[in-house]
N, C-alpha and C positions, 0 to 999 in steps of 0.2 A: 504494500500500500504506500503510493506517494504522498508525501506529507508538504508542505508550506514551508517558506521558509520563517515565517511565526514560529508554525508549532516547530520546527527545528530546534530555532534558537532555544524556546523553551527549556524542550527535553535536555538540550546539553546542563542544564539548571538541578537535571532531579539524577541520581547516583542508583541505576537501574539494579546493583547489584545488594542495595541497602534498604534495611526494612528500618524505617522510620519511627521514633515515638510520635503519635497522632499531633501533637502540639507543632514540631517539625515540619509535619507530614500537612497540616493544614495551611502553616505559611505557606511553601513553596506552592501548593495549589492554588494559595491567591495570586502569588509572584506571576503563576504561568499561565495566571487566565488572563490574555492579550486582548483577547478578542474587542471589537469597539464595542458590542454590549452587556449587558453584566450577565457575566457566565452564572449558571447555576453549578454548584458543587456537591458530587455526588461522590455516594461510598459504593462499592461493590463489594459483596461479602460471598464469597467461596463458602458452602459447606461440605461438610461432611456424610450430609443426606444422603437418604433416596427418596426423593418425592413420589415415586411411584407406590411408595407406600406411604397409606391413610395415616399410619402411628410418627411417619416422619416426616411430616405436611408441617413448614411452619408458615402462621399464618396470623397477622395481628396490626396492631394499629399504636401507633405511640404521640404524644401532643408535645412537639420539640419547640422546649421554653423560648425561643425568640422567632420562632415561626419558621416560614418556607421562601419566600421573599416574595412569595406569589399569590396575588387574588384568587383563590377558588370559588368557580361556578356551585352553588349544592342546587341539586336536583331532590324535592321531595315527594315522594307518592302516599299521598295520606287520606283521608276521608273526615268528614263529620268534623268537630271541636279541632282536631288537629291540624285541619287547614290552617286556622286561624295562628295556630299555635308557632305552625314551621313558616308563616307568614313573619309574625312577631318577633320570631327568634334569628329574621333576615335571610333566609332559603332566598336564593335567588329565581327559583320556579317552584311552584308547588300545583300536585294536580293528582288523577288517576287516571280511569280510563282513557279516557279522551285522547292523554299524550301518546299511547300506543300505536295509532300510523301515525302520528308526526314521527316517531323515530321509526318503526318500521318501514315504511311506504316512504317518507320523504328526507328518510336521512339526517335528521335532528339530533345532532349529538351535540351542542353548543355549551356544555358540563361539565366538572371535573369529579365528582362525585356523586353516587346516588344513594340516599336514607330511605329506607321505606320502612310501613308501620308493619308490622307483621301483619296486620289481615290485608295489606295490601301485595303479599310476597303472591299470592296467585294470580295477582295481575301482572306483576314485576316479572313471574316465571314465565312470560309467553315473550318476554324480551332478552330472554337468556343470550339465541345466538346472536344477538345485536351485539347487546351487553358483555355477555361471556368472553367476549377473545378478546376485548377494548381493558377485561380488567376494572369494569365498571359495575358487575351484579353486587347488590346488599349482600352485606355478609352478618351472619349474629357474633361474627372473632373478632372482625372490626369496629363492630358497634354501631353500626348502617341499618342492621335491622332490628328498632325497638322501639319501644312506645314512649322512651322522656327525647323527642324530636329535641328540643330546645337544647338538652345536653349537645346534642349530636352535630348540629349545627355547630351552637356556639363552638366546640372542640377542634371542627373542621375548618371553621372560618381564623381560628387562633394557631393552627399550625398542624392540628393534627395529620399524620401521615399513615400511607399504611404499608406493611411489608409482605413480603409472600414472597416462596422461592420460585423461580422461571424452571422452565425443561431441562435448564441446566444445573440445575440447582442452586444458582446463586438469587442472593436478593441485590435488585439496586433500589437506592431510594436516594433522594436532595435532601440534603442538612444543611441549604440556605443557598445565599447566592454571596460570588466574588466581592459585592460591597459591604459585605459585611463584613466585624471585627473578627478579631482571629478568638476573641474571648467569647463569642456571639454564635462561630464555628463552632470552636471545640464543647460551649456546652450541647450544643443540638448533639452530635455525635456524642457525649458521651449520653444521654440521654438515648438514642437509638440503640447503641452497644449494648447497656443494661437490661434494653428489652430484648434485645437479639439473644443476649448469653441468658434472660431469665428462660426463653423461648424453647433452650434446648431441649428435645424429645427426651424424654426417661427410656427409651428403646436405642438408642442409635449407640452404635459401639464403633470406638475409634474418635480420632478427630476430632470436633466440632465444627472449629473455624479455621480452614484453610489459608485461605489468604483473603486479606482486607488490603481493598485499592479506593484511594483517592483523587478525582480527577476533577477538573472542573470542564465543561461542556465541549472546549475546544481544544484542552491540555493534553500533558503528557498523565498518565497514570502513575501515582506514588504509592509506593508500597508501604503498608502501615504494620509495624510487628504486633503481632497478638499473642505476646509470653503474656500478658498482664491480660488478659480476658478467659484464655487458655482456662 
């Protein structure tokens, strides 16, 4: 893969043979985010799973104290009092049936989130393959699908995140963006970590966390040591 001569200059910045303490490892992520717009900065976390199995599915949601740098869309599917409620508590859309061919039929994904009431998950379940591959369906691990809306909101709208491992087993998720402080960084990510190492399966033997990478949107990847998570 041809690279820029930005991101070059970068990488000669970060020491590919050295696994970083996170505080390190989240400078140089600011240093090497160039880009003219404010990078987002993410963690990629290696496990030790196999997500093909149910007992070693990790899957959760965590509220990172200075947030994501980013406005999030919430999507609510609610009925009755609770319109009012996911109204109130700032839901940027709130509805049920109705929104169903707007997303099926016309393509309406304008959201970054969706909460739904649990008596509304039999609505929500006919939007599974919309939803499902986008990483978009309520979950009851994330907290998407319950009846205190206004918690769920408000947590989304403050920073809340959610993790899951991909096909490959790794989770990625944003613990902020480039303009933020390196103190602003490293608490979100320590705040991610704790749920990540609370997260580990009671089944999974070997390992846990393989390798933890730092990068920020346009950067080189930093390698972050995980003896202290271990």
């Amino acid at each position: 893969m041809k690279h820029g001569k930005k991101y070059n200059e970068a990488a000669k910045l970060v020491d590919r043979a050295v696994f970083y303490e996170s505080n390190d490892a989240i400078a140089l992520a600011k240093k090497t985010a160039t880009a003219k717009f404010d990078e987002t900065i993410e963690v990629h976390i290696r496990t030790g799973c196999d997500g093909r199995h149910a007992d070693q599915q990790i899957r959760g949601a965590v509220v990172l104290p200075n947030g994501t740098g980013k406005t999030v869309k919430v999507l609510v599917f609610a009925k009755g009092d609770k319109v009012n409620e996911a109204e109130a508590a700032g839901a940027d859309f709130v509805g049920g049936e109705e929104l169903i061919p707007k997303i099926q039929n016309d393509g309406w994904l304008d959201f970054d989130v969706v909460v739904a009431t649990p008596d509304m998950m039999g609505v929500v379940g006919r939007l599974g393959k919309v939803l499902g591959p986008k990483g978009l369906m309520p979950n009851p691990k994330a907290g998407t699908v319950t009846m205190d809306v206004t918690k769920a909101v408000n947590d989304i709208k403050a920073g809340k995140i959610e993790y899951r491992l991909d096909k490959s087993n790794i989770i990625h998720v944003p613990v902020g963006k480039a303009s933020f402080t390196e103190e602003q960084l490293q608490e979100n990510f320590n705040a991610l970590m704790d749920a990540i190492v609370k997260a580990k399966p009671s089944t999974l033997k070997g390992q846990y966390l393989k390798s933890v990478t730092l990068t920020s949107t346009m950067g080189p990847g930093v390698k972050v040591s995980v003896a202290k998570f271990a």
